[in-house]
DRENDO-1510 file (C-alpha; in Angstrom, 1 decimal, always signed):
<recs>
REC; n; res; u; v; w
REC; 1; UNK; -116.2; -64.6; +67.3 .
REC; 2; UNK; -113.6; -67.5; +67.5 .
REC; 3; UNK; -113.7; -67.1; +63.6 .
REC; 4; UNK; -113.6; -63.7; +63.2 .
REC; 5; UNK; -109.9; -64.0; +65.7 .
REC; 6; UNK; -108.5; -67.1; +63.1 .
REC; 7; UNK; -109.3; -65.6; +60.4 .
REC; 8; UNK; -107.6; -61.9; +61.6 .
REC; 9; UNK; -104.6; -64.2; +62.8 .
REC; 10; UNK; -104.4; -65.5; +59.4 .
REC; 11; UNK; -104.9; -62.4; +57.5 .
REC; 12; UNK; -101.9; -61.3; +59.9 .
REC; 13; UNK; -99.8; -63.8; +59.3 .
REC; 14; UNK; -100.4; -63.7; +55.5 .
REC; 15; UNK; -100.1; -60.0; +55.0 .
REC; 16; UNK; -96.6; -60.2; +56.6 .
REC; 17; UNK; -95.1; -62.8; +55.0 .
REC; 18; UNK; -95.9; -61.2; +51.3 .
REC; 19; UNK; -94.1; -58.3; +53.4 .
REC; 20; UNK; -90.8; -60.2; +54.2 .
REC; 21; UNK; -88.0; -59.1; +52.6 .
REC; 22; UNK; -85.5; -61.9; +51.7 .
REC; 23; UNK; -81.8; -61.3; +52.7 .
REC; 24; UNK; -80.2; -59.4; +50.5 .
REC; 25; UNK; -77.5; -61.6; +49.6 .
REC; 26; UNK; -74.2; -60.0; +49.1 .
REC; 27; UNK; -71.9; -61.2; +46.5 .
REC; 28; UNK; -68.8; -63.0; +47.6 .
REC; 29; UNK; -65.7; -61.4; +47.3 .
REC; 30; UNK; -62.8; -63.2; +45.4 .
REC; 31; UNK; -61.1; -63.0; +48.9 .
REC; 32; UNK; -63.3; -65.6; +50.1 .
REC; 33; UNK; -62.0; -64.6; +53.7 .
REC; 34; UNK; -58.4; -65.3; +52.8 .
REC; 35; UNK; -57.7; -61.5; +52.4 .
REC; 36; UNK; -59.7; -58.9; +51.3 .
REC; 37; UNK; -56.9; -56.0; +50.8 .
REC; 38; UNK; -55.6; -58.5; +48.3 .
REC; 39; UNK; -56.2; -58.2; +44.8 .
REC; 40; UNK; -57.2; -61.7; +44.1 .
REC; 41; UNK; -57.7; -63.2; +40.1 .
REC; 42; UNK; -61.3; -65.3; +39.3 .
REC; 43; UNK; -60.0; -68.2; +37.7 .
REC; 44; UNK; -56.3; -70.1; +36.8 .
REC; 45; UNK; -56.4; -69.3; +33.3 .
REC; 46; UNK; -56.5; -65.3; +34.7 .
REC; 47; UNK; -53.4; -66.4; +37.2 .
REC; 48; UNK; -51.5; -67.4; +34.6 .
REC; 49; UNK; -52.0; -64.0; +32.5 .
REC; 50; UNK; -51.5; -61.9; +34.6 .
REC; 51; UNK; -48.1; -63.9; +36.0 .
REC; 52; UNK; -47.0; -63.3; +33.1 .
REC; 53; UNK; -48.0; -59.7; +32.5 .
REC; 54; UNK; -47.2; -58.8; +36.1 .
REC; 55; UNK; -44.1; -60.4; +36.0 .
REC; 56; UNK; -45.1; -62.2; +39.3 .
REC; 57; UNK; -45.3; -65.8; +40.6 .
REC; 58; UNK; -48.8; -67.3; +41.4 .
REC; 59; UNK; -49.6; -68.8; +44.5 .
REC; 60; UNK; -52.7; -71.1; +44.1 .
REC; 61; UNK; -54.9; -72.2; +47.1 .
REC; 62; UNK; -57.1; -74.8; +46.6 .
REC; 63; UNK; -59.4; -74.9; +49.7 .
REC; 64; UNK; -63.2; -75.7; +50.2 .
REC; 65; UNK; -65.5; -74.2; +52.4 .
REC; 66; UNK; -66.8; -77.2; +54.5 .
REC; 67; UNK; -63.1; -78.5; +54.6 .
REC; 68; UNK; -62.1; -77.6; +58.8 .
REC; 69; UNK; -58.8; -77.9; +57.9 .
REC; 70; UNK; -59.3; -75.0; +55.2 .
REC; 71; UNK; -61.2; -72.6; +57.6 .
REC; 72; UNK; -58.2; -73.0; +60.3 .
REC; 73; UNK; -55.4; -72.2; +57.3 .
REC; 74; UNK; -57.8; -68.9; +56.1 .
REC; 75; UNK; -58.6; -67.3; +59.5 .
REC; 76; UNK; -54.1; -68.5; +60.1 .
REC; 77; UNK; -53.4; -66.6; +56.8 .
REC; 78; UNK; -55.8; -64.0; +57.2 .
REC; 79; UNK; -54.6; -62.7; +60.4 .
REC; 80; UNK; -50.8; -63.1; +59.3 .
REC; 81; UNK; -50.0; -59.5; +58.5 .
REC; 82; UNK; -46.3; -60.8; +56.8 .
REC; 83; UNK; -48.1; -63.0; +54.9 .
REC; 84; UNK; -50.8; -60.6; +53.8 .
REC; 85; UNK; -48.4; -57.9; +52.5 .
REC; 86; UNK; -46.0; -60.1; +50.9 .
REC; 87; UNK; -49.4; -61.9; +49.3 .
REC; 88; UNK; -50.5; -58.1; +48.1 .
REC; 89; UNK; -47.4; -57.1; +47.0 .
REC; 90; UNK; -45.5; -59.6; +45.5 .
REC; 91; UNK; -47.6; -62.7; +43.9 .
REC; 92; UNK; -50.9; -63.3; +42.0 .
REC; 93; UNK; -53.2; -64.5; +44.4 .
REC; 94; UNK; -55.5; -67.0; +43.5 .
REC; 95; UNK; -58.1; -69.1; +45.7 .
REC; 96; UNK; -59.9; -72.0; +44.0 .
REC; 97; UNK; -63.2; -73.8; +45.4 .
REC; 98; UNK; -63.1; -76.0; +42.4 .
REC; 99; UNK; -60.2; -78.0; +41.3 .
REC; 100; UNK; -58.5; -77.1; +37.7 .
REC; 101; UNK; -58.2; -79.5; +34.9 .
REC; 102; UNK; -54.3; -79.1; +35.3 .
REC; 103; UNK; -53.1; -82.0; +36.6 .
REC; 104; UNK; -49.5; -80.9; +37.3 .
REC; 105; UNK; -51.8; -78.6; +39.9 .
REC; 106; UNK; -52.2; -82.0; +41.7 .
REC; 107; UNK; -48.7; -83.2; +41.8 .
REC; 108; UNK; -49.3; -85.1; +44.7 .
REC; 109; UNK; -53.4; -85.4; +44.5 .
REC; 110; UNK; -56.2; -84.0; +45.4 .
REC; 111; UNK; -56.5; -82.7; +48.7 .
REC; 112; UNK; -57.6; -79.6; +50.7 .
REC; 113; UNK; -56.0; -77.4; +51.9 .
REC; 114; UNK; -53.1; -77.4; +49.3 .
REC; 115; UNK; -50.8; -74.3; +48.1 .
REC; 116; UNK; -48.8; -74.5; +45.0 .
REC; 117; UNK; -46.6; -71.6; +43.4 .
REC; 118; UNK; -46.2; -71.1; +39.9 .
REC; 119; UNK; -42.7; -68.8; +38.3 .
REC; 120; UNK; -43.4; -67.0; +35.3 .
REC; 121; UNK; -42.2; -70.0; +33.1 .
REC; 122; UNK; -45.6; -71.6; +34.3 .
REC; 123; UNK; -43.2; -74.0; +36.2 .
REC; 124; UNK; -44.9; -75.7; +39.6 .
REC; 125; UNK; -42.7; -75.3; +41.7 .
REC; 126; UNK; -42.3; -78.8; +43.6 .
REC; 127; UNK; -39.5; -77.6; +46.1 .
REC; 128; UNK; -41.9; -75.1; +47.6 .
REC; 129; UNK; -43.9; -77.4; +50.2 .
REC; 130; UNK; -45.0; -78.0; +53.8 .
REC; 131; UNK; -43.8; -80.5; +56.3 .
REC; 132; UNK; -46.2; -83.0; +55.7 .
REC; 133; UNK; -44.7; -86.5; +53.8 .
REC; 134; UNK; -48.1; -87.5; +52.8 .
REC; 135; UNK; -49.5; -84.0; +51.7 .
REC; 136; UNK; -46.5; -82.4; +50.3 .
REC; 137; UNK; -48.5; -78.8; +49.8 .
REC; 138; UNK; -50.1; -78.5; +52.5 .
REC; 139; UNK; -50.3; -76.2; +55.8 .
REC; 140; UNK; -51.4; -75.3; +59.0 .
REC; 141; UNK; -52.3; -72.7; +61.2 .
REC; 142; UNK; -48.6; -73.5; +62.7 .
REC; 143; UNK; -47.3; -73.5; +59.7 .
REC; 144; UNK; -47.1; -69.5; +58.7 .
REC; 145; UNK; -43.3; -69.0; +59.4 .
REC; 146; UNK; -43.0; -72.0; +57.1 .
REC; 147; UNK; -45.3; -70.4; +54.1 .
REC; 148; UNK; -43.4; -67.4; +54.4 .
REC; 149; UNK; -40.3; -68.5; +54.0 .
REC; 150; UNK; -41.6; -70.3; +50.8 .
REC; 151; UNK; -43.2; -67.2; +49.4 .
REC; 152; UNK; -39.8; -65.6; +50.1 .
REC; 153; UNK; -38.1; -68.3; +48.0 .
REC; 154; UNK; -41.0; -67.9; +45.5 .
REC; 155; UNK; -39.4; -64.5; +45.1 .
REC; 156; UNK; -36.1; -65.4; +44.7 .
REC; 157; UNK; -37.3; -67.8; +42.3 .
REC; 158; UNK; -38.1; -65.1; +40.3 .
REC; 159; UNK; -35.3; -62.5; +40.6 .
REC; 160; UNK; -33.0; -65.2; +39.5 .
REC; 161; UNK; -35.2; -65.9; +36.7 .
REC; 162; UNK; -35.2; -62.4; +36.0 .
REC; 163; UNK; -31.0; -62.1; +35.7 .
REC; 164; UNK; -31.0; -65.1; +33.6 .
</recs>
């Protein structure tokens, strides 16, 4: 009898793990969490094409997932509404988990979180930075009156480009 219940237990057990479904895993949006009602590129080389077919800067976020610092700026930006619209309307967008091979994209090295903007003569650039001495481009969740202001000087950036 003893058998009979192990062996039914094991049957059981058997019969509904060939039944388990695995997690259907959905595929990550290019958003990443940093915005999903922005219209975000897959890759630099894309960024710079379409800066210069959209005749808009390119702000670059380098970030990575296990990075704390990178959550805090995402869930800061995220939840910025100023920062959102000006993000959807007025630049390329572009989020990178992987570092590029550019190394002006690392002016001051390699560190996460770090935001860079690009004008449409593929210029970095290097005026456009946070408050910190030792991490010229990088922010905070404090910092989004700051990254504002730079987007907004992003855009003038490129309106007096666009007179020239």
């Amino acid at each position: 009898m003893l058998r009979f219940v192990v062996f039914a237990l094991l049957l059981g057990t058997c019969a509904t793990a060939g039944k388990q479904q695995k997690k259907k895993e959905r595929p990550q949006s290019l958003s990443r969490g940093w915005g999903n009602g922005i219209r975000w590129v897959k890759s630099y080389e894309e960024g710079l094409s379409e800066m210069v077919k959209r005749k808009k800067p390119l702000m670059v976020i380098h970030h990575q997932d296990i990075c704390p610092y990178s959550q805090a700026l995402k869930k800061a930006i995220a939840a910025d509404k100023f920062i959102q619209k000006m993000a959807q309307k007025d630049f390329i967008m572009l989020n990178l988990l992987n570092e590029t091979k550019e190394k002006r994209m690392a002016p001051d090295g390699h560190y996460t979180p770090r935001i860079l903007f690009l004008d449409q003569s593929n210029t970095v650039r290097n005026e456009l930075v946070g408050k910190f001495p030792s991490h010229l481009y990088t922010y905070e969740p404090a910092d989004m009156t700051l990254l504002a202001e730079n987007m907004k000087k992003a855009q003038r950036i490129k309106a007096m480009k666009a007179e020239l």
